[in-house]
Legacy VTK file of the C-alpha trace (Angstrom):
# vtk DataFile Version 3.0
C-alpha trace
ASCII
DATASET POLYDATA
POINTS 443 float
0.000 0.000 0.000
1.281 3.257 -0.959
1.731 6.146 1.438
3.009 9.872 1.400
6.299 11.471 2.715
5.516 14.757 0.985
2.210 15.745 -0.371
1.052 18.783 -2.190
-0.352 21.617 0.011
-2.089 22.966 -2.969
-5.215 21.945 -4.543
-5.492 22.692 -8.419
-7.035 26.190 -9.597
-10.753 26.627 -8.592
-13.575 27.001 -10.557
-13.606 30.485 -9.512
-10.253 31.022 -11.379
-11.075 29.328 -14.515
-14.096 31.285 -14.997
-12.193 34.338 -14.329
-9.834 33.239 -18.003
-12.659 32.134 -19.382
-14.423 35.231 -19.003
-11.363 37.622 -19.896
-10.663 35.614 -23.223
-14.204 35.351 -23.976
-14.335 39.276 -23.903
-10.947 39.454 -25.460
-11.936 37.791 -28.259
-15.007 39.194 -29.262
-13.478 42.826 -28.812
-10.846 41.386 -31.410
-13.703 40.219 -33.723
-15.206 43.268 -33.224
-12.482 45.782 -34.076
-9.604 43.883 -35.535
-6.731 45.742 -36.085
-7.274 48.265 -33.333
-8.048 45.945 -30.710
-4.844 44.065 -31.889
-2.881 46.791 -31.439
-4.690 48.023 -28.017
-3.920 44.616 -25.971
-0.772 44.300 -27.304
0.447 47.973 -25.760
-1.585 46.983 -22.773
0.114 43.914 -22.007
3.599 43.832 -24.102
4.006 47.274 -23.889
4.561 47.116 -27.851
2.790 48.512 -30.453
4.938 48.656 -33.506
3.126 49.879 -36.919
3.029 46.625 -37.836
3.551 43.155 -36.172
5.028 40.736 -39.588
9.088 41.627 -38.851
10.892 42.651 -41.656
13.576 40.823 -43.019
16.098 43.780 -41.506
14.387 42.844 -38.043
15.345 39.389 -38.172
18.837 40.101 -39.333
18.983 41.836 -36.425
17.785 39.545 -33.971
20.807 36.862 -35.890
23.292 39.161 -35.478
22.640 39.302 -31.658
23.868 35.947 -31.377
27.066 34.484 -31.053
28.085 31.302 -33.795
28.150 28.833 -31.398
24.474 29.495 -29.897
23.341 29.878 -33.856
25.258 26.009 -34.045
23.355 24.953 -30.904
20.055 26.057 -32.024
20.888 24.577 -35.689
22.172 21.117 -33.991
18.860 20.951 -31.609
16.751 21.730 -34.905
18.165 19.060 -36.655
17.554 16.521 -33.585
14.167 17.535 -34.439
13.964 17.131 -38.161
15.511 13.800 -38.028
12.992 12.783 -35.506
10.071 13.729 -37.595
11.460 12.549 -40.633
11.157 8.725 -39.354
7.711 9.659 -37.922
6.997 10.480 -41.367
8.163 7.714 -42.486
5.328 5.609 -40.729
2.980 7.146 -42.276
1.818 5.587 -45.153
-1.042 6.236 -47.797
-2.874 2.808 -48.660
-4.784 1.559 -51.509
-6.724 -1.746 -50.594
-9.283 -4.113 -52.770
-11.632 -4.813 -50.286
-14.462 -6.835 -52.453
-13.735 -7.763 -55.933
-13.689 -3.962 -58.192
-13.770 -1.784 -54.989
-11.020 0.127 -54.792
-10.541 1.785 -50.807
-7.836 3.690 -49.572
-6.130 6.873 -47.746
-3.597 9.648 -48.328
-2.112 11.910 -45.726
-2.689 14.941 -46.699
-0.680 18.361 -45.183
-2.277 21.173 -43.571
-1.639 24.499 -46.050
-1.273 26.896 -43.628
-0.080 26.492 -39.797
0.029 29.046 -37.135
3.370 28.462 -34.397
2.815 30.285 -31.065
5.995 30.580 -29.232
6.379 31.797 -25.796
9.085 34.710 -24.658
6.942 37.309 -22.335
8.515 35.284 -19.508
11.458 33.274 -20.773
12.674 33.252 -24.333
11.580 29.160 -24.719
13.892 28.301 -28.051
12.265 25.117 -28.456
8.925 25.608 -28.744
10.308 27.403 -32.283
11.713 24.049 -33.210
8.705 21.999 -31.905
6.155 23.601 -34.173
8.075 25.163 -37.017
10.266 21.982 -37.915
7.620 19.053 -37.579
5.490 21.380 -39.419
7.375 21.557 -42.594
8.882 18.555 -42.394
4.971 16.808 -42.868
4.866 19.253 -45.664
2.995 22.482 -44.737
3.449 25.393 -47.357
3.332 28.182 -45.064
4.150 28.476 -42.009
3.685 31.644 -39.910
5.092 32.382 -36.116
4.176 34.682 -33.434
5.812 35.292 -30.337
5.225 37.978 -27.987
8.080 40.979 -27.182
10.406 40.203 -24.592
11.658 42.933 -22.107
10.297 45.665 -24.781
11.589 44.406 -28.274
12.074 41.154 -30.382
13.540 38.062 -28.286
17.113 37.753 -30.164
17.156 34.257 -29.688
13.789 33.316 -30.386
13.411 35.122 -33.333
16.440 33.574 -34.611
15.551 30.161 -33.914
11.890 30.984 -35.832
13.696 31.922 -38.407
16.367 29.368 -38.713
13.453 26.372 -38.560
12.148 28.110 -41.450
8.916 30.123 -40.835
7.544 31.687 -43.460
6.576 34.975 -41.818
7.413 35.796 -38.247
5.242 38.709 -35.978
6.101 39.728 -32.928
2.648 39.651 -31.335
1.360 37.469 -27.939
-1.198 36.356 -26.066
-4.928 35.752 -26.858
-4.480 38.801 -29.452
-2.175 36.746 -31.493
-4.073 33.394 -31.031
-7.088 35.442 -32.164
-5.433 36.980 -35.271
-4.285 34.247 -36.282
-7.063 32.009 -36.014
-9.854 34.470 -37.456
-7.150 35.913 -39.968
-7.320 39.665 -38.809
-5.425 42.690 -40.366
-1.840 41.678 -41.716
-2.414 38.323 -40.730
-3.468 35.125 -42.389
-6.038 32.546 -41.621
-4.358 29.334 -40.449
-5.644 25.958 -40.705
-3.899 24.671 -37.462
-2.518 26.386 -34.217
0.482 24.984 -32.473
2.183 25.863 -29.220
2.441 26.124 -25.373
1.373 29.253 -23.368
0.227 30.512 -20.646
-3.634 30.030 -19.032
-4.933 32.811 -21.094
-3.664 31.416 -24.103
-4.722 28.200 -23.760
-8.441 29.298 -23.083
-8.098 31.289 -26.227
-7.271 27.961 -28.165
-9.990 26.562 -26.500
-12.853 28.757 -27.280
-11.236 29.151 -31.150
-11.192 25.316 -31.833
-13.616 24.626 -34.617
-12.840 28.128 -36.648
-9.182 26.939 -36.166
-7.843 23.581 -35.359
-5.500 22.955 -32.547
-2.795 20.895 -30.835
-3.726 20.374 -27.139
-4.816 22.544 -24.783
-1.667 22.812 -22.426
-1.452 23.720 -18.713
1.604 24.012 -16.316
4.485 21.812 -17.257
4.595 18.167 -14.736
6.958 15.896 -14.034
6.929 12.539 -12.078
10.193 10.652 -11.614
10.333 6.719 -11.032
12.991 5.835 -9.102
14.054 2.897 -6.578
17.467 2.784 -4.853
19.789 2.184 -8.326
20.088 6.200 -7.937
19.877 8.851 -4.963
18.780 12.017 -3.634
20.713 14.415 -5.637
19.798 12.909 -8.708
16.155 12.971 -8.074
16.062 16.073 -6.885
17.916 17.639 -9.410
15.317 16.512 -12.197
12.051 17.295 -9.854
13.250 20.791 -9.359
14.494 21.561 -12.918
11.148 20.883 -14.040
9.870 22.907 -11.083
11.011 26.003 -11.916
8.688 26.291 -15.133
6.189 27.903 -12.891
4.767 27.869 -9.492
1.923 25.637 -9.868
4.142 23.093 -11.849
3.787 19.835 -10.294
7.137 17.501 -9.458
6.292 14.204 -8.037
8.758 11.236 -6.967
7.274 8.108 -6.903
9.507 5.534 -5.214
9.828 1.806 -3.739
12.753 2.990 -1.321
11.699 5.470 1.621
15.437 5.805 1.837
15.544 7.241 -1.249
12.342 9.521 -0.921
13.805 10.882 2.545
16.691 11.526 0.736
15.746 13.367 -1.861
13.571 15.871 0.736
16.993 16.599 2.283
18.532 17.178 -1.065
15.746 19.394 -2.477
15.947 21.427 0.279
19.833 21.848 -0.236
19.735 22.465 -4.175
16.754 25.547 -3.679
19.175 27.147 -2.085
21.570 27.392 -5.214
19.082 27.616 -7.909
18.669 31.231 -9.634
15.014 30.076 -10.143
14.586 28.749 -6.149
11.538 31.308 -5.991
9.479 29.886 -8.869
10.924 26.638 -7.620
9.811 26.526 -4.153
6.412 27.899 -4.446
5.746 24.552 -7.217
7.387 22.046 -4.622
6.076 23.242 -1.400
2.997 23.264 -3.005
2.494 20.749 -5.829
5.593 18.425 -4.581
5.443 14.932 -4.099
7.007 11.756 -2.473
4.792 8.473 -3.015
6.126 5.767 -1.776
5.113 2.159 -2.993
5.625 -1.331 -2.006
6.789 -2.600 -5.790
6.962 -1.783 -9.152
3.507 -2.659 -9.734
2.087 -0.173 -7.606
4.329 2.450 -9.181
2.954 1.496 -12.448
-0.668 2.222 -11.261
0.340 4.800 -9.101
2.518 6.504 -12.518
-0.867 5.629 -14.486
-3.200 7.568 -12.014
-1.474 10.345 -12.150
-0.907 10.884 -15.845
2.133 12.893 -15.808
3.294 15.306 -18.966
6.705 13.997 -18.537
7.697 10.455 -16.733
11.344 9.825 -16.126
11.993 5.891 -15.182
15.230 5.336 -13.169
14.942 1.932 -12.282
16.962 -1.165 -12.592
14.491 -2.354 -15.519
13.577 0.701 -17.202
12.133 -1.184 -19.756
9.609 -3.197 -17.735
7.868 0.030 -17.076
8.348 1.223 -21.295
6.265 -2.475 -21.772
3.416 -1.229 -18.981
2.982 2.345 -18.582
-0.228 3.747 -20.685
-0.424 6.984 -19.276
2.302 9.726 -20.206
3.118 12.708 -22.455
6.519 11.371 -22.754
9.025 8.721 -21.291
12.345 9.280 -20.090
14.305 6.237 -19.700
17.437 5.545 -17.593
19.496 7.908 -15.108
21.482 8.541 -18.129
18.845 11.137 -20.148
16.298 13.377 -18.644
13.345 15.460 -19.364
15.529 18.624 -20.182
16.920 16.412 -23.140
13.966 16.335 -24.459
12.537 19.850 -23.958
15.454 21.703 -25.263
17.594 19.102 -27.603
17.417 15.649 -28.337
14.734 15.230 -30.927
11.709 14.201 -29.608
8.585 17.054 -29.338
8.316 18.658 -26.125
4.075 20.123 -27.137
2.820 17.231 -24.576
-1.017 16.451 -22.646
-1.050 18.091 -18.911
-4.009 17.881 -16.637
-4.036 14.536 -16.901
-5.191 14.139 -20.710
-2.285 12.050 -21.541
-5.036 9.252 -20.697
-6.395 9.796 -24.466
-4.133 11.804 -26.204
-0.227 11.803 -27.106
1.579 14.815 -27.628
2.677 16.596 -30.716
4.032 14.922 -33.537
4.112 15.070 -37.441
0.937 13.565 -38.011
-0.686 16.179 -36.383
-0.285 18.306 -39.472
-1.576 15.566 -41.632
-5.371 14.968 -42.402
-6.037 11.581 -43.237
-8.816 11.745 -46.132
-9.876 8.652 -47.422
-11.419 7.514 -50.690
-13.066 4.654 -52.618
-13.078 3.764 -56.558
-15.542 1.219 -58.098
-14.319 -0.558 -60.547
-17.183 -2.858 -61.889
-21.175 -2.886 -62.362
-21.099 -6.022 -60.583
-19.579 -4.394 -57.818
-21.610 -1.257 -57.486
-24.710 -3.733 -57.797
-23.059 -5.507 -55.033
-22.804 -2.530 -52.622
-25.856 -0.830 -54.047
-28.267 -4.196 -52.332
-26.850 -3.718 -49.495
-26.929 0.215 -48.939
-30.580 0.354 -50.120
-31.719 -1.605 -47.682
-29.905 -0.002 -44.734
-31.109 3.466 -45.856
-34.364 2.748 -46.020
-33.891 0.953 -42.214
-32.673 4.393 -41.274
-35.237 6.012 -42.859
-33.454 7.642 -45.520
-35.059 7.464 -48.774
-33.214 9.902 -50.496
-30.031 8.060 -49.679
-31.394 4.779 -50.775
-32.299 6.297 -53.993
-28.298 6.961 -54.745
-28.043 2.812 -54.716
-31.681 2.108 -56.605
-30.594 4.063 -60.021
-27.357 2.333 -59.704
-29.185 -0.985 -59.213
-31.576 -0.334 -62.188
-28.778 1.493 -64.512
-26.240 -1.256 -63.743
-28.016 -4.347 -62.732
-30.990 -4.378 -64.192
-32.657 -4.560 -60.828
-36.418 -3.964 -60.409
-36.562 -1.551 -57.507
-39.037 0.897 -56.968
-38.459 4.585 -56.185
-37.792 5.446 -52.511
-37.855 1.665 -51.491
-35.319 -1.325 -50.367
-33.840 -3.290 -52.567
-35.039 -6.772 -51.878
-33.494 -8.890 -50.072
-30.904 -12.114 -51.340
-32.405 -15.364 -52.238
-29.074 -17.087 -50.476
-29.071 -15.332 -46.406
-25.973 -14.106 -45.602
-23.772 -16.144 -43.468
-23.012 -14.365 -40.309
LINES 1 444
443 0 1 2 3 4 5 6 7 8 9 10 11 12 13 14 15 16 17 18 19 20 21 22 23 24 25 26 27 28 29 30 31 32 33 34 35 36 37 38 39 40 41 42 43 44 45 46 47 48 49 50 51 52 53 54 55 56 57 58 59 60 61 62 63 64 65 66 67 68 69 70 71 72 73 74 75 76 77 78 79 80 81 82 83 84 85 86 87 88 89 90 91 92 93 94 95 96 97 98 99 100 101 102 103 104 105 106 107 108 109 110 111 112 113 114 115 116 117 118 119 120 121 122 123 124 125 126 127 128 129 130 131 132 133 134 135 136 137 138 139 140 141 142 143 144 145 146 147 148 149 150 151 152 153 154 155 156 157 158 159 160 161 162 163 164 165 166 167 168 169 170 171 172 173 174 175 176 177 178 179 180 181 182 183 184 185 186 187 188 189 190 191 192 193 194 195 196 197 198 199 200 201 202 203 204 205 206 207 208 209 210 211 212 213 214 215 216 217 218 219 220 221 222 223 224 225 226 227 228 229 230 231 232 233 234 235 236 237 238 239 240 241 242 243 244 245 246 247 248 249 250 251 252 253 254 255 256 257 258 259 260 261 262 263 264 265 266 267 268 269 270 271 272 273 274 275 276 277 278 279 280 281 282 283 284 285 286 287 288 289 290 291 292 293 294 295 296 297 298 299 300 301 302 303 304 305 306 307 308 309 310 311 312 313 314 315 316 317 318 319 320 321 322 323 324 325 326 327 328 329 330 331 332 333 334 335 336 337 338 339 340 341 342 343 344 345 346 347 348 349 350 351 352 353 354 355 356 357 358 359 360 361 362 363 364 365 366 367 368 369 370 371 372 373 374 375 376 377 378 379 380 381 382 383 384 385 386 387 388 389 390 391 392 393 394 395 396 397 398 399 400 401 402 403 404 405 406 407 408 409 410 411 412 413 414 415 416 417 418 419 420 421 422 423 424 425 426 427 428 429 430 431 432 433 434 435 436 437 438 439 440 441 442
């Protein structure tokens, strides 16, 4: 039976709170509707103090923002990018379009098409976050997209060097320095200076991810994201440092970022209290980092690996990093994660910032029905069917007449009867079933 050493002090935001975004974007975005460009323009000198003449940066912008960075963080960007690319370009590869003969002259099959036009939002108001440039832009046009556009809100007044740059070097079409549920907006509805996308990609903060939210259906959409998790599985193959290390580096994202340790060895849990305790204070971040451990922190402790399995699986974490003796026992078991981290020798920052795989992952639990994003989600999978023979449109056609009319939908069953008469010489009346087969059919 499991029990707690540490548990969180905090219970998740209250309904109170949520209404309060929901509200705010609500309004937000039917002021945008409303007045477009000027409303645009309004919220973004209201909350990004920035309100250029217009948001698309010009190519001299963007020069600019390159030529703010050194050569070797322009070859660390390029070398994360590439991680990426490569990544996607296998996921790619498992994709296939398929053409099947399913009864004799019917032709059924699929093709993955590409999204035309895809909207990247990428977070700097608070930290410049890279990665989210390589995330979106690069799986993007690696599935094939033809245009892809980026916003990214001003940070400290002006363009984020970096982030700009690393838009720019995954190969945006158009970059604009806009945030928030204004740029969400614009780019979903297609306001002003700015397209209408197909697809919107890209973590941000609560307001943002209510505008996604309310905007899915004009626009379609990734996930809807909340604050970043992590939940390490560890028994007594590693220690306290270790742990502690990765539960706080994920901490700092925010101060209702959950970091859980789930554990067979109290040892190790007690541990890793003690160590936590030691490492806030070195971190630069040990402000945002305490306020998400004292009050989302965890230490579950479990008998076996079993019960860390179900314990991992009620939880649902964004990001689950295995440091175990048999890592791979839990890769065969667990169903519930954004993504896996597996062995003391990687970690989740690998895969946020570098190593290839995409860091857009489910939160609040969703991982229980959805994975995160990848390069399908850019493809639509549209199917289609080809009928080769009369036989075998008289074939289909007996069968579809009489399930319309069992529906009730005489109009439908009509779209099989000419076929039937045309092509089979059938005698079926207007509106009516087609009759049924001498032979039954065997179940």
């Amino acid at each position: 039976m499991s029990y707690y050493l540490k548990s969180s002090t905090t219970q998740p935001s209250g309904e109170a709170d949520v209404k309060q975004v929901r509200r705010v974007v609500e309004e937000m975005i039917a002021d945008i509707s409303e007045r477009k460009d000027a409303a645009l323009h309004a919220y973004s000198a209201k909350f990004d103090k920035w309100d250029p003449e217009q948001f698309r940066l010009t190519q001299e912008q963007i020069d600019a923002c390159l030529a703010e960075l050194t050569p070797q963080q322009i070859a660390d960007i390029k070398f994360a990018q590439e991680q990426v690319r490569n990544f996607a370009r296998h996921q790619l590869a498992s994709v296939r379009d398929i053409e099947v003969e399913t009864l004799p002259g019917v032709i059924l099959g699929h093709k993955n098409v590409p999204v035309e036009t895809v909207g990247c939002y990428v977070p700097s108001g608070k930290y410049p976050l890279v990665a989210s440039a390589h995330m979106g832009i690069v799986t993007a046009k690696v599935a094939g997209v033809s245009r892809v556009i980026a916003t990214s809100p001003p940070f400290e007044g002006r363009p984020s060097a970096p982030v700009i740059a690393a838009i720019h070097l995954a190969g945006a079409d158009e970059i604009y320095c806009i945030g928030g549920v204004q740029a969400v907006t614009a780019m979903a509805l297609g306001i002003g200076e700015f397209p209408q996308v197909d697809i919107i990609v890209g973590p941000g903060n609560a307001y943002v991810a209510e505008a996604k939210r309310q905007l899915f259906g004009q626009v379609g959409i990734d996930l809807i994201a909340g604050p970043t998790e992590t939940l390490v599985i560890a028994d007594d193959t590693v220690d306290g440092e270790l742990v502690a290390t990765d539960l706080l580096g994920q901490a700092e994202h925010g101060p209702t970022s959950p970091a859980v340790l789930i554990t067979t060895s109290r040892e190790l849990g007690e541990q890793t209290l003690v160590e936590v305790e030691r490492l806030l204070g070195l971190l630069d971040t040990s402000e945002i980092a305490r306020k998400a451990w004292e009050g989302y922190g965890e230490v579950i402790v479990c008998e076996n690996d079993e019960e860390m399995i179900r314990e991992a699986d009620r939880i649902a974490s964004e990001h689950v990093q295995v440091m175990t003796r048999e890592p791979d026992y839990f890769l065969q078991r667990l169903r519930n994660y954004g993504a896996l981290f597996l062995g003391a020798r990687t970690n989740v920052a690998y895969g946020d910032k570098v190593i290839g795989t995409n860091h857009t992952l489910p939160t609040s639990r969703a991982a229980r029905f959805t994975g995160g994003l990848w390069v399908g989600k850019f493809l639509k999978t549209c199917t289609y069917q080809r009928v080769l023979t009369d036989e075998a449109s008289v074939l289909v056609g007996e069968y579809c007449s009489r399930l319309c009319i069992l529906e009730g939908f005489s109009g439908h069953a009509e779209q099989a009867n000419i076929r039937l008469r045309r092509l089979g010489n059938r005698e079926v009346a207007f509106g009516k079933a087609a009759a049924e087969p001498v032979v039954p059919v065997a179940e």
